[in-house]
RODO-2510 file (C-alpha; in nm, 4 decimals, decimal comma):
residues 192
     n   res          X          Y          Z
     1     x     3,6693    -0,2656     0,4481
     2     x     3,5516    -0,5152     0,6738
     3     x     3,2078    -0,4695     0,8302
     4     x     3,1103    -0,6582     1,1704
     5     x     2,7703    -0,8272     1,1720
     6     x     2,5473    -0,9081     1,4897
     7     x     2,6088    -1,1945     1,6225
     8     x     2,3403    -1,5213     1,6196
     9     x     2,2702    -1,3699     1,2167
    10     x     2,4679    -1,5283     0,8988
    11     x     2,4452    -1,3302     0,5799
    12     x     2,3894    -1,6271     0,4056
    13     x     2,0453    -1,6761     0,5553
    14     x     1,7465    -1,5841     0,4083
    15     x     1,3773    -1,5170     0,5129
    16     x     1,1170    -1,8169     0,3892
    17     x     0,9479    -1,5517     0,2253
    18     x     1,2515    -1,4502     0,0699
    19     x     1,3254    -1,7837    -0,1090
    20     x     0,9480    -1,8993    -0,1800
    21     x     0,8678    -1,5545    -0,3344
    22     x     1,0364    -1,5858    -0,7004
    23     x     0,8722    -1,9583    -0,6764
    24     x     0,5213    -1,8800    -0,6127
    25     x     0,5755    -1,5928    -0,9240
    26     x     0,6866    -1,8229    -1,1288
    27     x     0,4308    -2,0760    -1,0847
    28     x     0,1818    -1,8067    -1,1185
    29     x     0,2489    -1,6934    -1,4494
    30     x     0,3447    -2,0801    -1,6065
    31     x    -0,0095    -2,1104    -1,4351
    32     x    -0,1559    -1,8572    -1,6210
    33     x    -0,0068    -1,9441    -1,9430
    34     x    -0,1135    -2,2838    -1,9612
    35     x    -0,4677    -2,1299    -1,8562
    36     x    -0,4571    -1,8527    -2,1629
    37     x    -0,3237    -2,1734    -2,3752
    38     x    -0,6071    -2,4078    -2,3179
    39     x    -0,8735    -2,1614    -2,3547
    40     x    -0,6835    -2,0507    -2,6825
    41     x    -0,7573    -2,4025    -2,8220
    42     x    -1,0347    -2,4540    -2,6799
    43     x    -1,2410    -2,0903    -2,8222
    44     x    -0,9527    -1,9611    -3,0825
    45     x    -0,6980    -1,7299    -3,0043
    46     x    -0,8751    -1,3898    -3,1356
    47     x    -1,0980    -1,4757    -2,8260
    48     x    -0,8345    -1,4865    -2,6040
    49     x    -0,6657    -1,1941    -2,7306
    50     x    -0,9895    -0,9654    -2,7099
    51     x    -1,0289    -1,1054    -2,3456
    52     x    -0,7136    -0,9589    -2,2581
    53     x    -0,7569    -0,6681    -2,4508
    54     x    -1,1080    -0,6032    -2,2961
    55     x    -0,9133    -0,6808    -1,9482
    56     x    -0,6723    -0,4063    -2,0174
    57     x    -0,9469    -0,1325    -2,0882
    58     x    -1,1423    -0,2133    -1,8097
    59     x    -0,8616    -0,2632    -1,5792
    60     x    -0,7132     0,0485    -1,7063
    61     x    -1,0832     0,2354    -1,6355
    62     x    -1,1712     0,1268    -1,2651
    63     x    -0,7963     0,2217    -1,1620
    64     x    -0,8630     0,5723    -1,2956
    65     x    -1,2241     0,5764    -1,1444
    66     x    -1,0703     0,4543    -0,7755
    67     x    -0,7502     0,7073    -0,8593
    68     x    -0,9946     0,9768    -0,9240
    69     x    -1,1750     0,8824    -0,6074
    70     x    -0,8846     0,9307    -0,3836
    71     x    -0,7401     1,2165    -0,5275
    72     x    -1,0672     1,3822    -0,4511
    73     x    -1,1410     1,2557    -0,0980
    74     x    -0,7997     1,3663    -0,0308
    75     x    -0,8875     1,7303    -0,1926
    76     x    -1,1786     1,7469     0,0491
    77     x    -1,0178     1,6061     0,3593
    78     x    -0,7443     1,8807     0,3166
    79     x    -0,9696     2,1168     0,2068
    80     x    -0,8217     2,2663    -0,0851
    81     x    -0,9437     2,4655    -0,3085
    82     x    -1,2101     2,3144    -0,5816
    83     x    -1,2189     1,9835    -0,3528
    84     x    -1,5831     2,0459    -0,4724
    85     x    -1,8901     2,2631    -0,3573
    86     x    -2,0782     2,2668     0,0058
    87     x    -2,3271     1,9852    -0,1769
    88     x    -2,0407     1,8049    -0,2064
    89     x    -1,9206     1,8017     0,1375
    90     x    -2,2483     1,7322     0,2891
    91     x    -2,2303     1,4354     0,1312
    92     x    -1,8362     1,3089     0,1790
    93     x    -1,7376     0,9581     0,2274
    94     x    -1,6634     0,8264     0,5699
    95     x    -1,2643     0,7366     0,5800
    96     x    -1,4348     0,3506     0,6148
    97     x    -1,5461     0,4352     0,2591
    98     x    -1,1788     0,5761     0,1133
    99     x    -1,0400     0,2633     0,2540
   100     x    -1,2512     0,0566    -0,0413
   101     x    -1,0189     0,2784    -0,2653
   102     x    -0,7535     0,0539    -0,2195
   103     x    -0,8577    -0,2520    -0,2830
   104     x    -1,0719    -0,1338    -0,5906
   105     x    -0,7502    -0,0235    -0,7167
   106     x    -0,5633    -0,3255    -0,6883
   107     x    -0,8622    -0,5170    -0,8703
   108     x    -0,8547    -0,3100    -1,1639
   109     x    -0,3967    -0,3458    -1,1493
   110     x    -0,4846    -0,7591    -1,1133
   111     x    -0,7616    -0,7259    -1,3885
   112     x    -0,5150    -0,4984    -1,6257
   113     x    -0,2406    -0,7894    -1,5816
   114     x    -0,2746    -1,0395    -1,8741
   115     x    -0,3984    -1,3574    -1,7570
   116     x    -0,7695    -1,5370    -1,6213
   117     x    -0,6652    -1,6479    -1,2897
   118     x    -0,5350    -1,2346    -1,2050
   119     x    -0,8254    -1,0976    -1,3479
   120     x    -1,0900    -1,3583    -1,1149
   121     x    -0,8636    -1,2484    -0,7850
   122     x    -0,9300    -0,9058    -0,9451
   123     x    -1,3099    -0,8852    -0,9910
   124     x    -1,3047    -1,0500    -0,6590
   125     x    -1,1008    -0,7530    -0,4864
   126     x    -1,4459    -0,5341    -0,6080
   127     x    -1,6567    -0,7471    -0,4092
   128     x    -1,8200    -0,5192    -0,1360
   129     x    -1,8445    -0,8126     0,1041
   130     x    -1,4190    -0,8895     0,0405
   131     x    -1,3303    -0,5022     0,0332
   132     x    -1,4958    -0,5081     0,4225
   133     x    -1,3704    -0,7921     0,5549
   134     x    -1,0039    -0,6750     0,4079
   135     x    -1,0726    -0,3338     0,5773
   136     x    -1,1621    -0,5080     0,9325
   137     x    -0,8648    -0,7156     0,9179
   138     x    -0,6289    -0,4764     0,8076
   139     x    -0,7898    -0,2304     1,1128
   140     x    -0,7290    -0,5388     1,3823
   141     x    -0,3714    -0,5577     1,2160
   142     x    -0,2714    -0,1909     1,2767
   143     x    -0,4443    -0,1844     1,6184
   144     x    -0,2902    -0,4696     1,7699
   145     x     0,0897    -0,3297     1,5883
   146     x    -0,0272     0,0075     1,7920
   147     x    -0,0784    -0,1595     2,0886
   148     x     0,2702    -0,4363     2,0395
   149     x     0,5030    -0,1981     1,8444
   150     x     0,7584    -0,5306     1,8978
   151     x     1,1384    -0,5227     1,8161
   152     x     1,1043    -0,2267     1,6216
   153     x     0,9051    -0,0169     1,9140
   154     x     1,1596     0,2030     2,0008
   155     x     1,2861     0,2666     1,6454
   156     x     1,1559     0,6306     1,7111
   157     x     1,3042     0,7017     2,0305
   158     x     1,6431     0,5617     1,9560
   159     x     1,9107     0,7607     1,7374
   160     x     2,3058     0,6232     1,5789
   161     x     2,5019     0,8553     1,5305
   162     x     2,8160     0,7906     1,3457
   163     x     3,1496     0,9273     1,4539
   164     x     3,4198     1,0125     1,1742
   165     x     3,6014     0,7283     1,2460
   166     x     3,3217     0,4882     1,1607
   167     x     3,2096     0,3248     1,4821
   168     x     2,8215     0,3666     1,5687
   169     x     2,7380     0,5710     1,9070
   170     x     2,3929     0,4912     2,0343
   171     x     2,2027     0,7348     2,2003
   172     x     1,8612     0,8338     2,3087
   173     x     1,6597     1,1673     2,1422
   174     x     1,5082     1,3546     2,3894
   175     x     1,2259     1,6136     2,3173
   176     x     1,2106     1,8787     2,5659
   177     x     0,9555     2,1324     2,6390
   178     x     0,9482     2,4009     2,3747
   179     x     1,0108     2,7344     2,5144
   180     x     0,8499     3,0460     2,4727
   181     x     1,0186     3,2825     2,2122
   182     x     1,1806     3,5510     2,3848
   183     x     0,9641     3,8905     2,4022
   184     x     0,6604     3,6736     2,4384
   185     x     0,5756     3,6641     2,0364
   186     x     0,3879     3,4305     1,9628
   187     x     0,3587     3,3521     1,5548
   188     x    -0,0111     3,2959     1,4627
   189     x    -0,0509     2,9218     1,3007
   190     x     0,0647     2,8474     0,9387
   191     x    -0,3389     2,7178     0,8518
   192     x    -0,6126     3,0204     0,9804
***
């Protein structure tokens, strides 16, 4: 079965990101062996291993604490049962603060990864100063996507369907008013 592809694109062509990737990994962790390596000879290698080892726990401990975190703030925005008492809700974080989640989580994943250099970029991610500026930019980002959805824009007003022989129809979705049910019945809402 032969399948057309759109023109001005070869299959053969990658992204930049694509092809420097699996370099920049690689590098990384040849990086962070020689790192582990010299330290090994320079303080013994029970040293090293107990670093990592210590890495691991406490890695292991702030992703549960920022895990924990979430899965609460997300009980409470919901507002499920035991998402905590009326204390507790006086007192809920601002969805500014659940953003911090995130990067506190991927500090403790970079800290939890054996290696120095990972768990430095780590401890950094827990920085209060980094986890706003991250937040700010990552804000400006989504704003200005809002605002410019780009090539993609119309991804949600645009349907294919396929036909049985194969071929690709495009075609438009169109939402249209919802009408009443007939009788007048109106269901109450799912959420009182």
């Amino acid at each position: 079965m032969t399948q057309a592809t759109p023109q001005g694109s070869r299959p053969d062509q990658r992204s930049r990101l694509r092809r420097l990737l699996p370099l920049a990994v690689a590098a990384w962790v040849a990086l962070e062996i020689w790192l582990l390596v010299l330290v090994a000879d320079a303080v013994g290698g029970w040293v090293v291993f107990l670093l990592l080892l210590a890495g691991i726990v406490v890695g292991a401990s702030l992703v549960k604490r920022a895990g924990r975190r979430a899965w609460r703030d997300l009980r409470q925005s919901v507002g499920a049962p035991g998402g905590g008492s009326a204390e507790e809700g006086a007192t809920r974080r601002t969805p500014r603060a659940q953003g911090s989640g995130t990067l506190a989580m991927l500090g403790g994943l970079l800290i939890m990864v054996p290696g120095l250099i990972s768990d430095v970029v780590g401890l950094v991610c827990l920085l209060p100063p980094v986890q706003r500026s991250a937040r700010r930019r990552v804000e400006r980002y989504v704003s200005t996507r809002a605002a410019h959805p780009g090539p993609l824009g119309d991804a949600f007003r645009q349907a294919r369907m396929r036909r049985p022989d194969g071929k690709v129809v495009p075609g438009e979705v169109v939402h249209e008013e919802e009408q009443p049910r007939p009788g007048g019945r109106q269901d109450p809402p799912l959420n009182p």
